[in-house]
C-alpha positions in Angstrom: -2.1 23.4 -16.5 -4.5 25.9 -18.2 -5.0 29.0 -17.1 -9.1 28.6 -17.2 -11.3 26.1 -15.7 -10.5 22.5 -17.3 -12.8 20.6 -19.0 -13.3 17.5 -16.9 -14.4 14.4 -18.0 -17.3 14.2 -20.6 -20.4 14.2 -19.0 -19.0 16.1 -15.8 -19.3 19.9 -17.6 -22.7 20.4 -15.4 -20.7 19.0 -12.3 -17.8 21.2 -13.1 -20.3 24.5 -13.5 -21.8 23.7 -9.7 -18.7 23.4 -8.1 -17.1 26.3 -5.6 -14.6 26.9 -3.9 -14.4 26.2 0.2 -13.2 27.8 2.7 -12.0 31.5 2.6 -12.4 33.9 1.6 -15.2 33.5 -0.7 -16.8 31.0 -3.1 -16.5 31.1 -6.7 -18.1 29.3 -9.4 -16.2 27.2 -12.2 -16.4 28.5 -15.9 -17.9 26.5 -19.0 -15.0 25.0 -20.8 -15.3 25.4 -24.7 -17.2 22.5 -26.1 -14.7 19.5 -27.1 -15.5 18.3 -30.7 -18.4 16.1 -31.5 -17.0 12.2 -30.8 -16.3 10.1 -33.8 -16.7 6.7 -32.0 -17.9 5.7 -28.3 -14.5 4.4 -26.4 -15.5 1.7 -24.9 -14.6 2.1 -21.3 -15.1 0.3 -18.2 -18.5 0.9 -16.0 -17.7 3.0 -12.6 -18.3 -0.8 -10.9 -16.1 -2.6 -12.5 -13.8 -4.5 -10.5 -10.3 -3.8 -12.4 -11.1 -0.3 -12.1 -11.8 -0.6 -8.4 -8.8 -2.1 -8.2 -6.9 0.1 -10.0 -8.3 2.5 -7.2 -7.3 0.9 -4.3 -4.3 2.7 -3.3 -5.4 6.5 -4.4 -8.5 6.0 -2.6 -6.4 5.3 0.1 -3.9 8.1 -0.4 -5.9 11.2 -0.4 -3.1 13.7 -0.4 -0.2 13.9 -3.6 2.3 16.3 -4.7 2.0 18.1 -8.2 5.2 19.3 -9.5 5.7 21.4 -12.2 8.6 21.7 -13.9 10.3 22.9 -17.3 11.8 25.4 -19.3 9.9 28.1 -17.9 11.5 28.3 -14.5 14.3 29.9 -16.6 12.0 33.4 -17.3 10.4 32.7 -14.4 7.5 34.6 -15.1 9.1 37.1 -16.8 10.3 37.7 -20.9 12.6 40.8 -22.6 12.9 42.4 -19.1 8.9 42.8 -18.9 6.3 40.4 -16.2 4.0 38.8 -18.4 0.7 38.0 -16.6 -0.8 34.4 -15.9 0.7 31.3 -15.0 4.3 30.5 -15.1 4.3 27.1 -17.4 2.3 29.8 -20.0 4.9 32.0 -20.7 5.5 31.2 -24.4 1.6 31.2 -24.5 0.9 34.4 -23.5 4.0 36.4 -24.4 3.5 34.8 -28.1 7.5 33.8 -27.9 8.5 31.9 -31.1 9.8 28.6 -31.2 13.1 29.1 -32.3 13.3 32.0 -29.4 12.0 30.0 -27.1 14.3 26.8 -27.6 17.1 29.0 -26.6 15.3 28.7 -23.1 17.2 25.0 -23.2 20.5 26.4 -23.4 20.1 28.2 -19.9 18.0 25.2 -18.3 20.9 23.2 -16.2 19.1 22.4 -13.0 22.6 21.1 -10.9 21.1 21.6 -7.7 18.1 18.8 -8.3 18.2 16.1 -6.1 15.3 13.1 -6.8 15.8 12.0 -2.9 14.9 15.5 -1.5 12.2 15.9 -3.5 10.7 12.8 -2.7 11.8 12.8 1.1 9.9 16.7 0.9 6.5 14.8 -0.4 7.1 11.8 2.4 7.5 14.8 5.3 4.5 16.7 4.3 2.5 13.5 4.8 1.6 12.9 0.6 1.5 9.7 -0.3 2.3 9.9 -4.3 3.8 12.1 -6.7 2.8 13.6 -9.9 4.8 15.5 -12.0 5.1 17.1 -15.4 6.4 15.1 -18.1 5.7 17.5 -20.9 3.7 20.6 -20.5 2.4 22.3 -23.2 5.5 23.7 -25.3 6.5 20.7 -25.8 9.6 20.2 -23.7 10.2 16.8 -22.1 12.0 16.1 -18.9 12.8 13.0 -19.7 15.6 11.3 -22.7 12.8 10.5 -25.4 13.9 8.8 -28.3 10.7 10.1 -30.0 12.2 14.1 -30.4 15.2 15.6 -29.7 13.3 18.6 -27.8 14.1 17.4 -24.6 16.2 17.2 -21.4 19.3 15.2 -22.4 19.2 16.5 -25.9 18.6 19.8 -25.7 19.8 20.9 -22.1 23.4 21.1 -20.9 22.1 18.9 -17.7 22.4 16.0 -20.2 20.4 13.9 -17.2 17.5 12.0 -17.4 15.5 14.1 -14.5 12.5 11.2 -14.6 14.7 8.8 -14.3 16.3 9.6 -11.4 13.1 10.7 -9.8 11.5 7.3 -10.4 14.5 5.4 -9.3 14.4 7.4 -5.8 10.5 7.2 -5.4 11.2 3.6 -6.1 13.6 3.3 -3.2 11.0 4.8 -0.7 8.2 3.4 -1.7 6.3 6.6 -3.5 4.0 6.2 -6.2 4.9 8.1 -9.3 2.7 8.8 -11.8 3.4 11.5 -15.4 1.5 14.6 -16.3 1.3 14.6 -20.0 0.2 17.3 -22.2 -1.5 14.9 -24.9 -2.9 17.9 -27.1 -1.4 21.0 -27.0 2.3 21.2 -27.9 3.7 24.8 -29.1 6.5 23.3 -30.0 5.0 21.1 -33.3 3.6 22.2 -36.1 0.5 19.7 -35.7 0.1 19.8 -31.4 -2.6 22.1 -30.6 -2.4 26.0 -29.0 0.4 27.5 -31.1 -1.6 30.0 -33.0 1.6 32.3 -33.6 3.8 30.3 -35.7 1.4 27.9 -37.1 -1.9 29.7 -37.0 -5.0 28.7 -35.9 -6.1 24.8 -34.6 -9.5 25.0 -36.7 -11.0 27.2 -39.0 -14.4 29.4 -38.2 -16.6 26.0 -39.4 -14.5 23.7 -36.8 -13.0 22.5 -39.3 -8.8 20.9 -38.7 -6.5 23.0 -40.4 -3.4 20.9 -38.9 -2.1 17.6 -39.1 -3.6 16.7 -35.7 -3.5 12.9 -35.8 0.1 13.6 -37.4 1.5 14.4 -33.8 -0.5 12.2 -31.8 0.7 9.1 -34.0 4.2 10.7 -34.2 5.6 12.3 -31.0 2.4 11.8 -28.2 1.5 8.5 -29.0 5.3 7.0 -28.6 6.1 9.8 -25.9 3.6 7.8 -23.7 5.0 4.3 -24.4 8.4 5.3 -23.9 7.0 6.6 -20.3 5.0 3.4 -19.7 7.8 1.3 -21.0 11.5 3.1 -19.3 10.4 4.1 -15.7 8.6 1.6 -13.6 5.6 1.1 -12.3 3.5 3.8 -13.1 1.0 5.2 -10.8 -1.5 7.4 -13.5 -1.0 9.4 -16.4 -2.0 12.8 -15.9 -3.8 14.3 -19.3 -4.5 17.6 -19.8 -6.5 20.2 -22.0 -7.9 17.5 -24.3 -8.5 19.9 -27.2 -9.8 18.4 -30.7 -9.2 15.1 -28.8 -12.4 13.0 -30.0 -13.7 9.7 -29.0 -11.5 7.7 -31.4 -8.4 9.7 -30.3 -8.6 9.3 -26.5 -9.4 5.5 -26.8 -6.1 5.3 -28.6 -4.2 6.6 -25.2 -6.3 4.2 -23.3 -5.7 1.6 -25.2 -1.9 2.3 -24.6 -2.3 2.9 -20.7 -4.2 -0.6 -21.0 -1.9 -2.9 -22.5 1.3 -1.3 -21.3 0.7 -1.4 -17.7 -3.3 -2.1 -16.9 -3.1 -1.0 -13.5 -2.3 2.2 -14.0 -4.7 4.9 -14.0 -6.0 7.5 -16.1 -6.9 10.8 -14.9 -10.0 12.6 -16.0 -8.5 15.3 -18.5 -7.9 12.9 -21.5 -11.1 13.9 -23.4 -13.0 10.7 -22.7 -14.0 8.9 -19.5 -11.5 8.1 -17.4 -10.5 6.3 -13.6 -11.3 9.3 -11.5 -13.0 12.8 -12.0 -10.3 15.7 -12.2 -11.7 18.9 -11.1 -11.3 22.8 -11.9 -7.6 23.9 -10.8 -8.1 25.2 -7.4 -12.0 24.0 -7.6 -13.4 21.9 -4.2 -16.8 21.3 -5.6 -19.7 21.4 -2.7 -20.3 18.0 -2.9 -18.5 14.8 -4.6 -18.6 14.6 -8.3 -17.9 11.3 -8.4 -17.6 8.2 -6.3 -13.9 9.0 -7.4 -11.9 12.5 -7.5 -9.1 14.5 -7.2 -8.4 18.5 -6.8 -5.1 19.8 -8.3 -4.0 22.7 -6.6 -1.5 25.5 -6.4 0.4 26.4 -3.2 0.4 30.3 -4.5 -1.0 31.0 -7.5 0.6 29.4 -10.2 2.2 26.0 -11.3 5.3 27.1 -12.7 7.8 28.9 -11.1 7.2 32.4 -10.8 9.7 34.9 -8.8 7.2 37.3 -8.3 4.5 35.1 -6.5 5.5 35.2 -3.1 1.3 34.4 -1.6 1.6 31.2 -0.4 -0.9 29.1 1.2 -0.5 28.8 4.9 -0.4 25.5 7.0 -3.8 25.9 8.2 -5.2 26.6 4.6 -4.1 23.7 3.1 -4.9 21.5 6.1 -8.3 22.8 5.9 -8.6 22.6 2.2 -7.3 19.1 2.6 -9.8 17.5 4.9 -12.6 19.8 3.6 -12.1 17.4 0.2 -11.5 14.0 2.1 -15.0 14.7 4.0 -16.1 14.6 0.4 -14.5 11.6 -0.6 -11.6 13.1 -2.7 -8.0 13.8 -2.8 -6.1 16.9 -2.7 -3.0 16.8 -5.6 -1.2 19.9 -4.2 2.1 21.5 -6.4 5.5 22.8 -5.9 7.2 24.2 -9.1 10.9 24.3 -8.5 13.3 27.2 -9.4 15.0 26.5 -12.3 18.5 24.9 -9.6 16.0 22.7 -9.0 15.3 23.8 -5.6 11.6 24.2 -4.7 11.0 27.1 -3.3 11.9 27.3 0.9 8.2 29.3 1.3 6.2 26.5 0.1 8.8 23.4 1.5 7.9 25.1 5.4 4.3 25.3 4.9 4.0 21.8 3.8 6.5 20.4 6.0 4.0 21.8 9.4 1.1 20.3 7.8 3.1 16.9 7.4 3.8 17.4 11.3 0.3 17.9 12.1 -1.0 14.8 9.6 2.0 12.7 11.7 -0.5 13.1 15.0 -4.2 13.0 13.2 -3.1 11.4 9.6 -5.9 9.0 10.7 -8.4 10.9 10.0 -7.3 11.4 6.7 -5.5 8.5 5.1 -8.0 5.8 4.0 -11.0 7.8 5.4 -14.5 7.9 3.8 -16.7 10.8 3.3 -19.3 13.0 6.2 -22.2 11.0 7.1 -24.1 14.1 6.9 -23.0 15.4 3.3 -24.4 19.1 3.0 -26.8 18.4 5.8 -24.0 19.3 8.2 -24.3 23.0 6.6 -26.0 25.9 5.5 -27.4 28.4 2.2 -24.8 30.5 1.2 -25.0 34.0 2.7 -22.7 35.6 -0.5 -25.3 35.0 -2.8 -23.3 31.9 -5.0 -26.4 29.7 -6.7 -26.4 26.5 -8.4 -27.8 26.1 -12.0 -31.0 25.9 -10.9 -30.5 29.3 -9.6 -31.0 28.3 -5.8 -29.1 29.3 -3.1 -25.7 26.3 -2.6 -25.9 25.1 0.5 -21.8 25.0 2.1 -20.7 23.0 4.9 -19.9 25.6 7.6 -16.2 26.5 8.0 -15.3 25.6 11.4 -15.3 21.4 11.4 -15.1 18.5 8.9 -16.1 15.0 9.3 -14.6 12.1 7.6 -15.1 8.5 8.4 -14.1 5.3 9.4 -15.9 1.8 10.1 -16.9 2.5 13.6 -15.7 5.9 13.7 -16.5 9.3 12.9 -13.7 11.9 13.3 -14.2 15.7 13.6 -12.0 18.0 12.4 -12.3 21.4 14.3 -11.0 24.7 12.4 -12.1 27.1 15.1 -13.3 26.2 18.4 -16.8 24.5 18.4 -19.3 26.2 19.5 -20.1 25.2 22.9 -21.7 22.5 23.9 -21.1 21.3 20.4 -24.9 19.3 19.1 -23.5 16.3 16.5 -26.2 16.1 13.6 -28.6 13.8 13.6 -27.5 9.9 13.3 -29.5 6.8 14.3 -26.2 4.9 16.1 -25.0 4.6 19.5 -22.3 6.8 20.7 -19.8 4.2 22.2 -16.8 6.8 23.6 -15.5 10.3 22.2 -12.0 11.5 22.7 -9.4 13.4 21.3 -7.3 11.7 18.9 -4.1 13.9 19.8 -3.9 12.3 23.1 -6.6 10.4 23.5 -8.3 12.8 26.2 -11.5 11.8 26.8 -14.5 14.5 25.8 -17.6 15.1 27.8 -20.8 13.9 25.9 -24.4 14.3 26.7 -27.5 12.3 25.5 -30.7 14.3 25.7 -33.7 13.2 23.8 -31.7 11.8 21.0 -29.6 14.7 20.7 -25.7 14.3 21.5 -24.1 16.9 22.5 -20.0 17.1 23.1 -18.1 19.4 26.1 -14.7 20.0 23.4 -12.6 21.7 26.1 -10.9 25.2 25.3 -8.9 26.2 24.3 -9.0 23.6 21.1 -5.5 21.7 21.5 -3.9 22.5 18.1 -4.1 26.1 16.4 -4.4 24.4 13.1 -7.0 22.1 13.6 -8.1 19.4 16.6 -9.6 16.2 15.6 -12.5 14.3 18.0 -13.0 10.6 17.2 -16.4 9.6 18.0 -16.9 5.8 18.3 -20.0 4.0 17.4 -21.6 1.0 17.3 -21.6 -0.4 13.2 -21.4 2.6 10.5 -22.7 6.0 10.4 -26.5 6.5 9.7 -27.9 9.4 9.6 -31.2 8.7 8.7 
């Protein structure tokens, strides 16, 4: 991951520049990624309606909630180089201490992760309720976790763990049932002379014109390029490819990728950090946007505040946070990609394990509300301006669902996912259907509603029944209109 807002998909900067942050303690406003090169050639890329794309869709739309993992050589410094903490993310070590390559392949020689173990991992992502797995291939220095044929720098080559750790992982995920997709760092590679971002052995990408100074296409056609068909072609079914940082990565470039993702395995789906259009919008790390992007989306997220491993991050995101952050971007219509990065055993760390693992608990009782559901009827009607002065490019006030309930939906059903307790009696915005029944999906508890001059009002008993968050199913008669 980068350790600045992500450029999203082309077309989505304005989208990216709107979005904020929900939920405490404040909202915060995406950066403008640097401009991407002018494209050489229009890809040409399915419509948003097209029906293999929708199909391709199917079963993340249904998902909603994935584990991110992030791992590499950089759980080995663990955040730290020559005795000294070097600021930013973990997985950017040799980025922002400037370590040299040959310094920093000596990383391999300490990386011998015996305590990894594909099973827990996976049977970690099945108890905290995720329903697929993402996980880093090859981050940006290069290093691959997996036994490519395409460049020695990797784990069975390079490592005295000698074991093919994707392997193993989609071998277990294939045993449970788990879809697995690859985070690939198509542009930047420290490592090579021609990837992108290694300005302190190789110099700079362009020069002060924009101009290429490297052999760009030299990589892509010689390590990324095959790197990706070994990945589509050795492990399985492959859920998505996760791109990243699509620097210098022009029209004719990313259709190149597609093309591979297309004929390899065509149902698997492309993320939205390739540097052209892909099957779903990915956000700003850590950005909820105030309203959907796209009819398809997906928030990667940190559990503290960084990717890889760091030892001296210990500010993890409670239960409750993450619960809320998760159904505050399913009432959107998105999904919530949420990451662990192991220590460099292999064991992910115990702090983040327990928070996810009470959330799993909790989405075992109201997962229902979650899995499969569609977006508030309301959108930001159900809200209000914001009081801490964040504005939209137009300069006017955003207007942010309030922070004590959610609602996502199903046909016939509206659920309501209460934070705090309600305010009492509780007034359901406006919506043209019949209320059929209300209850508590917990336990099915029946709730008290009035009907007074076309305003419903709900009785939600206190206290609410679960700290972390109660969900109220409303049942009505055909699907939710509001106006």
């Amino acid at each position: 991951m980068n350790s600045t807002v992500r450029s999203f998909g082309r077309g989505l900067v304005l989208v990216a520049l709107a979005a904020v942050v929900s939920g405490a303690p404040a909202p915060l406003l995406a950066q403008a990624p640097a401009p991407a090169p002018a494209p050489t050639a229009t890809p040409t890329l399915p419509p948003p309606d097209d029906p293999a794309r929708l199909q391709r869709l199917a079963w993340f739309k249904q998902a909603k909630y994935g584990m991110f993992i992030h791992f590499g050589l950089y759980a080995v410094p663990a955040g730290e180089w020559k005795g000294r903490a070097i600021p930013g993310l973990g997985e950017w070590i040799m980025n922002r201490a400037k370590i040299p390559v040959a310094e920093y392949e000596l990383l391999a020689k300490q990386f011998n992760p015996v305590k990894f173990n594909a099973d827990e991992w996976v049977q970690l992502a099945q108890d905290a309720g995720m329903k697929y797995m993402v996980i880093t291939s090859k981050h940006h220095d290069g290093f691959a976790l997996f036994d490519s044929k395409v460049s020695a720098w990797d784990i069975v080559d390079a490592t005295p763990f000698k074991r093919d750790l994707l392997k193993e992982l989609a071998a277990a995920c294939q045993r449970k049932g788990m879809p697995l997709g690859f985070y690939y760092s198509q542009a930047q590679d420290w490592h090579e002379n021609g990837g992108a971002g290694n300005n302190w052995d190789f110099g700079p990408d362009l020069d002060p014109d924009g101009k290429e100074l490297k052999d760009y296409d030299g990589y892509l056609r010689g390590k990324a390029e095959p790197q990706v068909r070994e990945l589509l072609t050795s492990y399985g079914p492959v859920a998505l490819i996760w791109f990243d940082t699509p620097r210098m990565v022009t029209s004719e470039r990313g259709q190149r990728f597609v093309d591979i993702v297309r004929t390899l395995q065509p149902r698997t789906l492309i993320d939205g950090r390739l540097g052209v259009a892909g099957d779903y919008v990915s956000t700003g790390d850590n950005v909820i946007p105030g309203t959907a992007p796209a009819d398809a989306w997906e928030v990667p997220a940190t559990t503290n505040h960084t990717w890889g491993y760091r030892k001296d991050d210990r500010d993890w995101k409670s239960p409750g946070e993450i619960a809320f952050k998760l159904v505050d971007i399913v009432s959107k219509g998105g999904n919530y990609l949420l990451n662990v990065g192991p220590m460099s055993d292999g064991v992910i760390p115990s702090a983040s394990q327990e928070s996810l693992r009470e959330v799993g608990r909790w989405l075992k009782v109201n997962g229902e509300a979650v899995y499969g559901a569609g977006p508030s009827p309301w959108g930001d009607e159900a809200g209000e301006p914001s009081a801490r002065g964040t504005k939209d490019l137009r300069g006017q006030p955003l207007f942010l669902p309030r922070n004590e309930w959610r609602a996502t939906t199903k046909p016939g059903r509206i659920y309501l996912t209460f934070f705090q307790e309600p305010r009492v009696p509780f007034a359901l915005p406006p919506m043209k259907n019949v209320v059929k029944r209300v209850y508590r999906l917990a336990d099915s508890a029946p709730v008290e509603t009035t009907l007074d001059g076309g305003q419903t009002t709900l009785q939600i008993a206190r206290p609410i029944l679960d700290p972390m968050a109660t969900v109220v199913v409303v049942e009505i008669e055909g699907d939710a209109v509001t106006k």
